[in-house]
N, C-alpha and C positions, 0 to 999 in steps of 0.2 A: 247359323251359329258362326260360321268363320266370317261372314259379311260384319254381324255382329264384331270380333274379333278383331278384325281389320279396322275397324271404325275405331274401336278404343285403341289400340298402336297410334291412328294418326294422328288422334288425340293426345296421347300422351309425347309423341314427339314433336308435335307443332308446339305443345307448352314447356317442352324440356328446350324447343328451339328457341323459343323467347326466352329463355330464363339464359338460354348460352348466349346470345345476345347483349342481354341486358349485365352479364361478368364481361363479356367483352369491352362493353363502351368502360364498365368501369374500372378494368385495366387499362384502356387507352388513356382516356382521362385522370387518371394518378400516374400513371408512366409521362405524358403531358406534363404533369403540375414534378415529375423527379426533373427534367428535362430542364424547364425553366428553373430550379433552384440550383442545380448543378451547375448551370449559367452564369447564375447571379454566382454564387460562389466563386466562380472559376474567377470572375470578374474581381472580388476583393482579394482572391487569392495572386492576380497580377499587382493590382494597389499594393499587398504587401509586402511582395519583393522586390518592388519599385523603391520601395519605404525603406527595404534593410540595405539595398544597396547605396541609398541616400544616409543610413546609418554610419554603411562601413565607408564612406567615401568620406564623412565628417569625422566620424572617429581616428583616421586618418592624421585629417587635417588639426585634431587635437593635438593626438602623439607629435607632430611634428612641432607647433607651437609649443606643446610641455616642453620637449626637448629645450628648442628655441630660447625660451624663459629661465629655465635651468641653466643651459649654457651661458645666458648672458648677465643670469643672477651672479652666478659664480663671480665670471667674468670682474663682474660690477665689485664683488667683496674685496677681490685681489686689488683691482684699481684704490678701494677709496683705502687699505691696508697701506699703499705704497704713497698713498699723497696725502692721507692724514697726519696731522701734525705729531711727533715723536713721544711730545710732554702731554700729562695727562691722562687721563681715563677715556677708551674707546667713546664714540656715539651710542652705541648698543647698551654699556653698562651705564650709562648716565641717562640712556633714558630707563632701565630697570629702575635705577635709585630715583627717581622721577616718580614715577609708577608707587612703589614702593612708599614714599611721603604722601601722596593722595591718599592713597588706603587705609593710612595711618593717621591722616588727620580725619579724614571719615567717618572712622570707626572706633578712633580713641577718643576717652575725656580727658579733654587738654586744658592746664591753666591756660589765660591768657600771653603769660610771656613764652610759655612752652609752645605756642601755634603761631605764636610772631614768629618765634627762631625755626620754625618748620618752612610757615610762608616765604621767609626770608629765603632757607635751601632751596625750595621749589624755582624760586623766581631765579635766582644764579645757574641752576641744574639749566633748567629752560633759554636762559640765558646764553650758556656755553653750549646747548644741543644749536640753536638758532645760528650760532657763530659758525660754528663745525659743519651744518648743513647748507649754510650761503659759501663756506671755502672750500665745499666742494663741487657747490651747483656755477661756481666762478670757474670751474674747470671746464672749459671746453669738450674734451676729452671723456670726464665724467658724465656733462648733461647728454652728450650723445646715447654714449651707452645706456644711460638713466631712462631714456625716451625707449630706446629700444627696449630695455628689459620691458617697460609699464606696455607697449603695446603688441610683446610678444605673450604678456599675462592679458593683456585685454582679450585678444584674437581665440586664446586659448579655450579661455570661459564662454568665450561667444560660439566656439564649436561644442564646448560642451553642455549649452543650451539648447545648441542644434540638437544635437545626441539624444539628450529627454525627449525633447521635445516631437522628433521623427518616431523614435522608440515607441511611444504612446502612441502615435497615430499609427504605426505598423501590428501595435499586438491588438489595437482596436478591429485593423481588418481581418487581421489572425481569428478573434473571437469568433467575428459576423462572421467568416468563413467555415467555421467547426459547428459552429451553429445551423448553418443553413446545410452543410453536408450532413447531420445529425436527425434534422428535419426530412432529407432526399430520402437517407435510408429507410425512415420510419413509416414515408409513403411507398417505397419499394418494397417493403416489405406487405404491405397492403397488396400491392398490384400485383406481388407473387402469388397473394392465397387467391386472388380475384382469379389470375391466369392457372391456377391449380381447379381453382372451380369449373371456371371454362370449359379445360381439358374433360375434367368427370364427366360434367351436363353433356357436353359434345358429343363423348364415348357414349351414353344414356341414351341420346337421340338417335344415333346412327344404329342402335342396338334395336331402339322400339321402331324405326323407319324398316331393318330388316325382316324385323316380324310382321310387318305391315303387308311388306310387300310379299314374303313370304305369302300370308292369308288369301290375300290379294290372286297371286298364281293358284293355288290350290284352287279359288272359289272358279277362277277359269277353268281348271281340269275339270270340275264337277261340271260345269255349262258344257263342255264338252262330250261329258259323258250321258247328262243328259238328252243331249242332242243324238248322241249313236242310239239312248235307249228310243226314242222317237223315232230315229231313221228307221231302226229294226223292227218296228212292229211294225212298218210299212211295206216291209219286205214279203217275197211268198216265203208259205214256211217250208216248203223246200230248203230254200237257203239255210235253213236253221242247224239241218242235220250234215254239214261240213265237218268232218271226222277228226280230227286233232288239232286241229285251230277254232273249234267251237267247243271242243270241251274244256282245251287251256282259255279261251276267252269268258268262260263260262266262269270257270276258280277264280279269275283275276273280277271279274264281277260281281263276285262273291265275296271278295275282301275291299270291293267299293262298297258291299253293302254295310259288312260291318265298319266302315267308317276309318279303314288303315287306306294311310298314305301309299299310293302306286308310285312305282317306276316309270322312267321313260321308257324300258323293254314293255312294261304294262301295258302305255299309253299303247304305243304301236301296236300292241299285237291283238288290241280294242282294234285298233283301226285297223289290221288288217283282218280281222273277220267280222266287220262289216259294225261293230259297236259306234265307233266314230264314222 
């Protein structure tokens, strides 16, 4: 019965060992597959700080050109204020009243003499913008700063193309980044119940291996004892009648028979009156 016994323990723990086994590989293998995505991750996670400080380095270089543009707008209004002609209506309001006659011929039904004398205004308005804008592109002084304002506004737009344009590719790797660390977690999370299984089967195994081996020692002590009952009927029977270590070895024989577990004082004191 305990050979019996023993046999199913090692049974049950050689297949509780494969099964801890087989949670093992499949924690390493999802712990693997967390590893390389944290990787990749970590990877678009530098792309996008590469990205925002290519942001803030052009955002930068915007503010500075807005400024730039501003200052030399101004700059410009003052100038063409001090060297525009005295008589007359600004360039500004001649070209509203400009504007203002298009809209109107456009959208009005006009006799035929009524949109002559409109064409007429238009052509003199345009006329005297023409005049006003060549006396002050004749300004030295004016085309400079002129140039400067248009490509302190050019530079400006051109960083803040950059800006979109970085911007986008920076939340792009944002995304891929949250994403693949979202994917990490949801295999870690895997590999934890994998490694939770593990740990159980493991404890399972080591538990049915104990009883195995347990089994195991007991079926030895029975070989043992069978072997004292052999030795002793070999013996004379003289030997038999040993006064108080044959009649304690006698009790402790007695409870081999009924089938309870001995002590190691048991064992010995078998084998010191002559059972083992």
């Amino acid at each position: 019965m305990l050979n019996i016994e023993a046999e199913k323990h090692r049974r049950n723990r050689d297949g509780l060992n494969e099964k801890t086994r087989q949670f093992a590989d499949q924690r390493d293998q999802l712990n693997s597959e967390v590893r390389k995505l944290i990787e990749e991750a970590g990877s678009h996670k530098h792309n996008r700080d590469e990205l925002n400080e290519k942001v803030k380095a052009a955002k930068e270089q915007r503010e500075i050109w807005n400024k730039a543009y501003t200052d030399s707008a101004a700059e410009l209004v003052e100038l063409r204020r001090s060297i525009a002609p005295k008589s007359g209506a600004p360039p500004s309001k001649l070209k509203r009243d400009l504007k203002s006659l298009e809209f109107k011929q456009m959208t009005s039904v006009l006799t035929p003499e009524k949109e002559k004398e409109i064409v007429e205004q238009m052509s003199k308005l345009q006329n005297e913008i023409r005049k006003r804008e060549e006396a002050l592109k004749s300004n030295k002084q004016y085309s400079t700063l002129l140039l400067k304002v248009n490509d302190a506004k050019e530079k400006a737009e051109s960083f803040h193309r950059q800006v979109a344009v970085l911007a986008e590719q920076a939340q792009r790797e944002h995304d891929m980044m949250m994403e693949l660390y979202d994917k990490a977690d949801r295999i870690r999370r895997n590999a934890d119940d994998a490694q939770a299984k593990f740990v159980e089967s493991k404890l399972l195994a080591d538990e049915e291996h104990k009883k195995h081996i347990d089994a195991i020692h007991q079926v030895h002590d029975f070989d043992k004892l069978l072997y004292g009952i052999r030795q002793k009927q070999r013996r004379p029977r003289g030997m038999e009648d040993a006064e108080k270590v044959t009649k304690d070895a006698e009790e402790v024989f007695e409870k081999f028979k009924k089938g309870e577990k001995l002590s190691t004082e048991d064992i010995m004191l078998l084998q010191k009156s002559g059972y083992l």
